[in-house]
C-alpha positions in Angstrom: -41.6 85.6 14.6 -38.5 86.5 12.3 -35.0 85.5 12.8 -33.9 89.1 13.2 -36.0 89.8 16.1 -34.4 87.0 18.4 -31.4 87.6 20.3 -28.6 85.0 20.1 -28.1 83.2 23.2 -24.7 83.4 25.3 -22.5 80.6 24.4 -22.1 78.0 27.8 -19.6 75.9 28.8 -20.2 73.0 30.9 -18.4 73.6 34.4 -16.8 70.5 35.8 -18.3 71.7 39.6 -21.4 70.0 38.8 -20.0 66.9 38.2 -18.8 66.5 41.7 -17.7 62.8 42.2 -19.6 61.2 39.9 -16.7 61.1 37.6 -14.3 59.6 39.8 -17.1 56.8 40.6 -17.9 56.4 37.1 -14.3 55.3 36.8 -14.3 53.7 40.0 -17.2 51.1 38.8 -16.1 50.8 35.4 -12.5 49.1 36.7 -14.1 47.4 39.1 -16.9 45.9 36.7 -13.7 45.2 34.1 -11.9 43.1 36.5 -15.0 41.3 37.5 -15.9 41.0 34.2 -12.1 39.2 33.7 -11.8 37.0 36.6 -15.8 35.1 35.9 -14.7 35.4 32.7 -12.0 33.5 33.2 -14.0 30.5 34.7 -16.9 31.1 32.4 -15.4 32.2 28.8 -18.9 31.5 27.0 -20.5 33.4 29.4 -18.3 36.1 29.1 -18.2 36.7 25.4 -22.6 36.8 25.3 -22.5 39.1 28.1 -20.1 41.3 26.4 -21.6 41.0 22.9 -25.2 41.8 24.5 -23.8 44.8 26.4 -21.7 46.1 23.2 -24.5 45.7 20.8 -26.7 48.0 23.2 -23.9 50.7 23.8 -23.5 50.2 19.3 -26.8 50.7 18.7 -27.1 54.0 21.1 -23.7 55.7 19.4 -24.5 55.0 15.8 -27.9 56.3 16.6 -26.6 59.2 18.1 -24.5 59.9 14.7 -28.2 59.3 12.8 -29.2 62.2 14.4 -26.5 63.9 13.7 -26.9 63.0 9.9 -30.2 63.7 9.6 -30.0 67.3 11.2 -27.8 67.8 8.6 -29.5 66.3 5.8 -32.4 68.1 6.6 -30.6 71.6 7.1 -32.5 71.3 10.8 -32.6 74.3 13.2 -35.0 72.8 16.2 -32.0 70.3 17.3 -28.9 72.7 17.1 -29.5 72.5 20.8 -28.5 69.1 21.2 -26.5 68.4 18.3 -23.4 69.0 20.3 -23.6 66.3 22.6 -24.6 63.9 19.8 -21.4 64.2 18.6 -19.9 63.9 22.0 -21.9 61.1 22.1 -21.2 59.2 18.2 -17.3 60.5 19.0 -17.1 57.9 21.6 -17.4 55.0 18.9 -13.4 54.5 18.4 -13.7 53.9 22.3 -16.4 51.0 21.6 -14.5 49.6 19.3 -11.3 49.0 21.3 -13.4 47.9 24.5 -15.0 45.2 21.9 -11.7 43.9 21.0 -12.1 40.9 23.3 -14.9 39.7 21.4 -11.7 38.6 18.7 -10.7 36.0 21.4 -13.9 34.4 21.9 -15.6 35.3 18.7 -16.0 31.4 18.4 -17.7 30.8 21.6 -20.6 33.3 20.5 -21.1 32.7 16.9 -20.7 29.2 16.3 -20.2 28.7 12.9 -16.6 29.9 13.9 -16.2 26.7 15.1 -17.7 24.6 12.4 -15.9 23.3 9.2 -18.0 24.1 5.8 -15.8 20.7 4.6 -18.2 18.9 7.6 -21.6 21.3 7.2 -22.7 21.5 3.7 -25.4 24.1 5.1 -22.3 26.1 6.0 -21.0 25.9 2.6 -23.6 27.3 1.0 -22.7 30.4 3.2 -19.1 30.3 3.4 -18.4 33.0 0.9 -20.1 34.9 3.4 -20.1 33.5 6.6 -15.9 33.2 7.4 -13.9 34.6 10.1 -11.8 36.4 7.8 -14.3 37.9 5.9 -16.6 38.9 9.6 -13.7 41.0 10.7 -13.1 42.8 8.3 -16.5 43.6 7.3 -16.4 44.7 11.5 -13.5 46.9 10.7 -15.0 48.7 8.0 -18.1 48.9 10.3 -16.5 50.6 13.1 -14.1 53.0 10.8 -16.7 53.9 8.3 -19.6 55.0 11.6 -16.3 56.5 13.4 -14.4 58.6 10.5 -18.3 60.0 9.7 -18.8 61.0 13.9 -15.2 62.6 13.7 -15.5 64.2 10.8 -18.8 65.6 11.4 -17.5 67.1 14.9 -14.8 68.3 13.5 -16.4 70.3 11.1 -18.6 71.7 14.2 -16.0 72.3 16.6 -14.3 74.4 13.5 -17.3 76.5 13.2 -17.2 77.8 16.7 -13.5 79.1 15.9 -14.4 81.0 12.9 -18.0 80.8 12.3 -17.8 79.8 8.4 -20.9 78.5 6.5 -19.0 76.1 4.3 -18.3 74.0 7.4 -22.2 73.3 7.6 -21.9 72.5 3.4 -18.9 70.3 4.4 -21.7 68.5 7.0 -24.1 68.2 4.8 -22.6 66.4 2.5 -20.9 64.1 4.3 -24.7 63.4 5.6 -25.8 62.7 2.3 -22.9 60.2 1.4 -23.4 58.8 4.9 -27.2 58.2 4.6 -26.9 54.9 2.1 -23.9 53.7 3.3 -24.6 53.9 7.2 -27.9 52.1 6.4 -26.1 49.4 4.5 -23.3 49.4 7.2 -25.9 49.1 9.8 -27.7 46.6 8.3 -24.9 44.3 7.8 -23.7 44.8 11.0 -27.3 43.4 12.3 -26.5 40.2 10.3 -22.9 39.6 10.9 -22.8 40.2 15.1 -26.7 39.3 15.5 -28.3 37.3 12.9 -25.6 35.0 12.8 -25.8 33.9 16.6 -28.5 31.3 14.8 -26.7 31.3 11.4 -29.2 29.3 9.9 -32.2 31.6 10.9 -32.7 34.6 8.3 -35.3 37.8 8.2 -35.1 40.3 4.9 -36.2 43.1 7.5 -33.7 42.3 10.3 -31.6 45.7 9.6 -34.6 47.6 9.9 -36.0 45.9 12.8 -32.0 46.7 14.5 -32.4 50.6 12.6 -36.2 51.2 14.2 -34.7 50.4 18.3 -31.1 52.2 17.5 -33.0 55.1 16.4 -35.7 55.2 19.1 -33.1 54.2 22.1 -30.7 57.2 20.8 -33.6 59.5 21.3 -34.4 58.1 24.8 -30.7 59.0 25.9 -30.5 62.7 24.7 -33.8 63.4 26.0 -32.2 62.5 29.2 -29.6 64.0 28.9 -30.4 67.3 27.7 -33.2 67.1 31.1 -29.9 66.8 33.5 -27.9 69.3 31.7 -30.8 71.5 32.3 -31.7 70.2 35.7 -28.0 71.6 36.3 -28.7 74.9 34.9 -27.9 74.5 31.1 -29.8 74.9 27.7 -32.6 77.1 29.2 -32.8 79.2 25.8 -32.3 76.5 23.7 -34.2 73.1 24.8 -37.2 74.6 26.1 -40.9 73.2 26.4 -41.6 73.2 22.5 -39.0 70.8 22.1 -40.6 68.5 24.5 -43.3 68.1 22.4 -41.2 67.8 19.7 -39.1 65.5 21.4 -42.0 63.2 22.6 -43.8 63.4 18.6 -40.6 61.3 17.5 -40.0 59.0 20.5 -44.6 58.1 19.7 -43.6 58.0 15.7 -40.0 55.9 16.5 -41.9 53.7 18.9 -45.4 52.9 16.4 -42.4 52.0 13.9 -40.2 49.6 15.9 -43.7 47.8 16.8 -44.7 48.2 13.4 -41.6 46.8 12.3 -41.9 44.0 14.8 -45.1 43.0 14.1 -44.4 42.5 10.5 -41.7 40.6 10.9 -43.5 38.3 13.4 -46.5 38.0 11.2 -44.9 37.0 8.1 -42.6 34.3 9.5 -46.1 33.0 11.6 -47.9 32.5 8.5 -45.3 31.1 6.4 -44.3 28.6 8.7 -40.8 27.6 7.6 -38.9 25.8 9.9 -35.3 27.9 9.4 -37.1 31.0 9.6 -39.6 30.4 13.0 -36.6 28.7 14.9 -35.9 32.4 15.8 -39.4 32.6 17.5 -39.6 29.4 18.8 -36.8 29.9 20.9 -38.0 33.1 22.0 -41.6 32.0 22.6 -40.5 28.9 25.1 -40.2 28.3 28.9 -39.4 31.8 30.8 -38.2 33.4 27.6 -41.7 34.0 26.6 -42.0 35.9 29.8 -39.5 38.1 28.6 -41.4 38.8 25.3 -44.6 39.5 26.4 -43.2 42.2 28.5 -40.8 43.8 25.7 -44.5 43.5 23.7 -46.0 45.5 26.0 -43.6 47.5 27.4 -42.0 48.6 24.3 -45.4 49.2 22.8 -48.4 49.5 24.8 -47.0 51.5 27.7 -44.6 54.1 25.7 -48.1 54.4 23.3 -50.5 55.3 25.7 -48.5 57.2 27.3 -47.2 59.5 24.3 -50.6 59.7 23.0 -51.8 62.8 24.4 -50.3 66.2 24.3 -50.2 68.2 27.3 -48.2 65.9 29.4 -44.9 66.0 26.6 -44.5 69.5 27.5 -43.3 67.7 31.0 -39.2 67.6 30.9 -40.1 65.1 34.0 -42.6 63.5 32.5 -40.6 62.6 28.8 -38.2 61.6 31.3 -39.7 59.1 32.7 -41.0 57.6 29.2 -37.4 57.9 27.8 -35.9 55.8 30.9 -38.5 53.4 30.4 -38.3 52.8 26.3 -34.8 52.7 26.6 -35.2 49.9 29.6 -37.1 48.3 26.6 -34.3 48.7 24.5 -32.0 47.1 26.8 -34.4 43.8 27.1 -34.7 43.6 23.3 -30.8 43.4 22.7 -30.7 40.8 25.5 -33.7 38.9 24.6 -31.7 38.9 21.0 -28.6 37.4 22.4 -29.2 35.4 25.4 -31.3 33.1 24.6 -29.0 31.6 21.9 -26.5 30.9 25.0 -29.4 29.8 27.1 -32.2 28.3 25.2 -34.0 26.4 28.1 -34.9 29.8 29.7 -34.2 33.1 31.4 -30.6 32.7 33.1 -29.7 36.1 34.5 -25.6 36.4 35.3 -23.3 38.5 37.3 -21.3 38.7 34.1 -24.7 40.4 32.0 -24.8 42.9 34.6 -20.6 43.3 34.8 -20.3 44.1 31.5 -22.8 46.4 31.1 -21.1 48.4 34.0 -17.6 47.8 32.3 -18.6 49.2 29.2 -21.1 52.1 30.0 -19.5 53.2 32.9 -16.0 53.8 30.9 -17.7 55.2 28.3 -20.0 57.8 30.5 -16.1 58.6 32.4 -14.7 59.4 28.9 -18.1 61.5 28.2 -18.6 63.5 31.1 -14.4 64.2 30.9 -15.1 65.9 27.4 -18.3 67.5 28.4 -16.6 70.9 29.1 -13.9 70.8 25.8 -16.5 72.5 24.2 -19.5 75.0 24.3 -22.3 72.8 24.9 -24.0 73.9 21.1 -22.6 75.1 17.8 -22.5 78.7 18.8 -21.5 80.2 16.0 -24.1 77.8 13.6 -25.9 80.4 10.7 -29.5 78.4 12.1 -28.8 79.9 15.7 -31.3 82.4 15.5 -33.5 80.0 14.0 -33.1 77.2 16.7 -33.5 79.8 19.8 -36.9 81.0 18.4 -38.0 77.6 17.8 -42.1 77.0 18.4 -43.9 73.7 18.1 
């Protein structure tokens, strides 16, 4: 079916009636969970500054996948995502926010990684790595992180919102490019970002596909999220004409692909350090594999893998909002237990120790950013209405 014989769809605006109070007890738990989150950790600050790195690193890795999406729409001149292109910027704009609710990590940076605390004078390992591994140098490298992922998600939005004013093609060109310049220096951003805040919790402990390991569960937990939230917006009456059942199965082809490549990924990663057998390198697994922690991993193997796979093998039931759903929710549970089964077990290394403060910040931190989402919601139509692939993206078929 040609272009020409679709009619554009009516531009909507999200209505702040169908938020109702959720809103006001988005904010009320996130300054509740911030002031529980201050007073434990003021008794516990070690505590404290895991919990918060775990729940920043899994609100990081949903953003800055959100902003890949973004990217690669625009690399790839897409038209089957314009649908939900505007609330993956919503989504990446949020990053500046992250980034100021991470700032306490600068008080107790050296309760988490601890080669903060160690002297390369006393540690000759640390030496070796002290071009590298400095507090100085981590900061700023985390400050180039943060502005590089958060000038891209602004600029990109801003190109978008532009285009609804005056409905100019060049603003997509602008996009595009920026996606292109974006591509290898978000991947090297991302990558060093995996090493500085997650590698280095066991400094001496190294992987050559780490960053790709941290790439494959941003990407697929990203995905997990819009799909959800493009089913509310549409359980509330939005997107009918432009996230319809095609994209379902489009949507639940990529979360099947993302989730083959994290295992993939995974395995790989697991397999080579098994059979080479160096000390430095299996202390990672080791840790992992002992007491109730190996608990933990054979359900992140099987849950990540296993369950989303069988699952997403079969066709007929992705053309099931519900049904995708109920996978997302699930994959991105997954998601949630690999970041903490990354971090936790470094503060923690005799076995599963679940805290109030885990669950604190988490609340803290999602919570204020979901307030600070759902208040922008409405600022804007809720897709590029005045994008040249419109047409395109409201005829789409599988």
């Amino acid at each position: 079916m040609s272009a020409e014989s679709t009619s554009l769809p009516a531009p909507e605006t999200f209505d702040y009636k169908h938020v109702g109070t959720r809103w006001v007890g988005l904010c009320v738990t996130a300054l509740a969970a911030l002031l529980v989150s201050l007073l434990l950790g003021l008794t516990d600050p070690k505590q404290f500054a895991f919990s918060w790195l775990f729940a920043g690193s899994f609100f990081f890795t949903i953003l800055v996948g959100c902003l890949f999406w973004v990217i690669v729409h625009h690399a790839t001149d897409a038209a089957w995502s314009l649908g939900i292109r505007r609330q993956l910027e919503n989504l990446s704009s949020l990053l500046p926010l992250l980034a100021l609710l991470l700032l306490p990590l600068l008080l107790v940076g050296h309760l988490v990684w601890s080669w903060m605390a160690e002297s390369p004078a006393k540690n000759h390992e640390l030496a070796e790595k002290a071009a590298y591994l400095n507090v100085n140098a981590f900061w700023l490298r985390t400050a180039c992180y943060f502005v590089f992922f958060s000038l891209v998600a602004w600029l990109m939005r801003r190109n978008s919102l532009a285009q609804d004013m005056d409905g100019l093609a060049i603003h997509s060109s602008r996009n595009r490019r920026i996606a292109f310049l974006s591509i290898p220096v978000g991947a090297l951003a991302l990558t060093f970002w995996s090493i500085d805040w997650l590698m280095s919790l066991q400094w001496r402990w190294n992987s050559t596909i780490w960053g790709l390991y941290i790439f494959a569960g941003t990407a697929l937990a990203s995905l997990c999220v819009i799909i959800l939230l493009a089913n509310a917006l549409r359980g509330a009456g939005y997107l009918s004409n432009m996230v319809t059942a095609e994209h379902n199965y489009a949507f639940g082809k990529l979360l099947l692909a993302f989730t083959l490549f994290w295992s993939w990924i995974a395995y790989v990663q697991y397999m080579l350090i098994w059979y080479a057998n160096i000390p430095e390198e299996a202390a990672y697994y080791v840790l992992r594999s002992s007491g109730s922690w190996k608990v933990l991993g054979v359900i992140l193997v099987a849950g990540h893998f296993l369950v989303p796979f069988v699952l997403l093998l079969f066709r007929a039931p992705k053309a099931s909002s519900r049904f995708l759903g109920v996978v997302a929710g699930w994959i991105l549970v997954m998601h949630l237990l690999d970041i903490y089964t990354i971090v936790l077990p470094v503060l923690h290394p005799s076995g599963f120790h679940p805290a109030v403060l885990d669950v604190a910040a988490l609340l803290a931190i999602g919570c204020t950013l979901g307030a600070v989402f759902l208040k922008q919601l409405g600022d804007s139509p809720l897709w590029p209405t005045r994008d040249p692939r419109l047409a395109e993206a409201s005829d789409y078929t599988d």
